[in-house]
C-alpha positions, 0 to 999 in steps of 0.5 A: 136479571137482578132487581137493581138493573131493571129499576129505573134510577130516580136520582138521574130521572126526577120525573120518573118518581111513581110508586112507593119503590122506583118502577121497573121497566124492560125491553124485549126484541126477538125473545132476548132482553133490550134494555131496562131500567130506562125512563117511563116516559121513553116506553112510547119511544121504545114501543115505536120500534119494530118487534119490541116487547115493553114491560113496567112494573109499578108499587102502589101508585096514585092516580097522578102517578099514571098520568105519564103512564096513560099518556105513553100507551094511551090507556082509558080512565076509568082502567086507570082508576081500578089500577088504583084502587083497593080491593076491586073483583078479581076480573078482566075488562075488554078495551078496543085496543087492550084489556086489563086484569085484576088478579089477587096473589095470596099468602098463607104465614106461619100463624095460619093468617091469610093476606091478599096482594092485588095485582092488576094488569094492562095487556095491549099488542106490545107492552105489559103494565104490572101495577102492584098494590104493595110490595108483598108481591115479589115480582123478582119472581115473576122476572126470574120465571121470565129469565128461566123460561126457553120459550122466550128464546125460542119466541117468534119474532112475529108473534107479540110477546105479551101474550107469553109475559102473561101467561107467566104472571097468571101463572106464578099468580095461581101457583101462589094460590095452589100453595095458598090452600095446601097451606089451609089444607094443612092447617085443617088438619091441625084443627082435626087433631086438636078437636080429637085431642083428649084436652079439647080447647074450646076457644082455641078452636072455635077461634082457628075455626072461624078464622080458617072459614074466613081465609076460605071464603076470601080465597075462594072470592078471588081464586073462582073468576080466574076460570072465567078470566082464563076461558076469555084469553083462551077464546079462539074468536079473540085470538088473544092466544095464539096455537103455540101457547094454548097448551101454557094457557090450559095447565094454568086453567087446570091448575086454577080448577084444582084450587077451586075444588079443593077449597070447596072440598076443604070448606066441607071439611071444615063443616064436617069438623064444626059438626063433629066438633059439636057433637063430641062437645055433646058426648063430653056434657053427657059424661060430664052429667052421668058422672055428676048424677051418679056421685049425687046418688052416692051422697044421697045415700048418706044423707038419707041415712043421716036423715032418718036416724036424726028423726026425733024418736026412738030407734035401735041403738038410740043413746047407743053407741052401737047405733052409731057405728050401725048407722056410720057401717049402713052408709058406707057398706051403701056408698061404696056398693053404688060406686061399684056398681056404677063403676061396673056400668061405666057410668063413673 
């Protein structure tokens, strides 16, 4: 479905003016789409007919934005004040009659910048509550993957839906997050190259260095709790989950386990290359100090020489022009000498 037939109109329904961009609303009823694009303030109506799924998506709204929101699914407080505040913890909250979710969706750019877009989530019986922090999150894709997806026709009409509707954000939100570090793994790469690189920049890598520590670090801090979100929803206590759809719920916890190994990987990397990084800085201030002492021992030979024959006595060839080209053959027969043979020791 395209975004335009899903968004609710503001013009024709003022009071439905919530978020940055117009909220977006649709109904299931046996695996095939209702209605949408209607009012928020009919999803208590719509929820009151039997065997019907409801999902709203809203773009950063305010707390008096979820008032109409919390009236209609009688959602708590305090669940409502995380929905809007910023940079909450990745993680999954239990209420007697819904749980709610706060995911983070990252994003690698073409520099190698990584931004996170928080997501949260409220999850009852029936109904499905998307509340995005900004528009970087492209929840087009998340219905698209709902359009595409044949288990929604084949949806048991005694089966809440909601629990399918999850597991296809949870889905997208640890795809994005494979993507995420396949993107930082390959920008580890380019820092490898570059550390090897005969020009070896200093501060263009001890800058992609840090920066690519810090996206690790960040990615890591929201990528790690979805293990322990995914193993709440799967519990068969709970029975969040019912049997047709574990198998769904399990790749995305193996996928989310892949992303946990393979940041920590890439973090061993990234010190591994830093430790490397160090010690090739080392070798190349060695070499840097060989050459510089061996030229001082070249120029130290003329100048000894120069030395002694100015010394204020007698010597052979003195008043002489014979004593001058004696002296000028002496210092360059010795200097040319040393820098062959530090030449031959690789010490030039």
């Amino acid at each position: 479905m395209g975004q335009a037939s899903s968004e609710t109109d503001p013009d024709a329904h003022p009071d439905n003016r919530i978020g940055v961009l117009p909220p977006r609303t649709r109904v299931w009823r046996n695996g095939k789409v209702e209605a949408e694009g209607f009012p928020v303030a009919e999803i208590s109506d719509q929820l009151a007919r039997p065997g019907v799924t409801v999902w709203l998506d809203l773009c950063a709204p305010d707390e008096d934005d979820l008032r109409v929101v919390s009236e209609e699914l009688g959602l708590d407080p305090v669940a409502m004040e995380d929905a809007v505040s910023s940079h909450e913890r990745a993680k999954l909250d239990r209420y007697s009659e819904y749980a709610f979710l706060n995911l983070y969706s990252p994003e690698v750019g073409d520099d190698a910048e990584m931004s996170l877009h928080e997501i949260s989530a409220f999850v009852t019986e029936r109904a499905l509550v998307t509340v995005r922090q900004d528009a970087g999150f492209d929840v087009d894709e998340l219905v698209s993957r709902w359009d595409d997806s044949p288990d929604l026709d084949r949806a048991d009409p005694d089966e809440p839906m909601t629990p399918l509707l999850l597991y296809g954000l949870l889905d997208l939100v640890v795809d994005r997050q494979l993507t995420a570090v396949q993107g930082l793994d390959d920008e580890a790469d380019a820092l490898e190259e570059l550390i090897f690189d005969d020009a070896f920049p200093v501060k263009d890598i001890q800058r992609r260095s840090f920066r690519l520590r810090k996206n690790l670090v960040s990615l890591r801090r929201v990528s790690l709790p979805m293990r322990e979100i995914l193993n709440t929803l799967m519990r068969r206590d709970l029975r969040f989950v019912h049997a047709s759809l574990m198998p769904y719920f399990q790749d995305v916890y193996d996928h989310t386990l892949r992303v946990s190994e393979w940041t920590d990987g890439l973090r061993d990397l990234v010190a591994n290359l830093l430790d490397t990084r160090i010690a090739l800085q080392g070798n190349r201030l060695n070499e840097v100090m060989k050459k510089v002492t061996s030229w001082a021992a070249i120029i130290a030979v003329p100048t000894a020489v120069t030395g002694f024959y100015g010394q204020n006595v007698p010597y052979p060839g003195s008043d002489q022009a014979v004593g001058f080209y004696v002296s000028t053959t002496l210092l360059i027969v010795c200097s040319v000498g040393l820098y062959f043979v530090f030449k031959a020791r690789d010490w030039l």
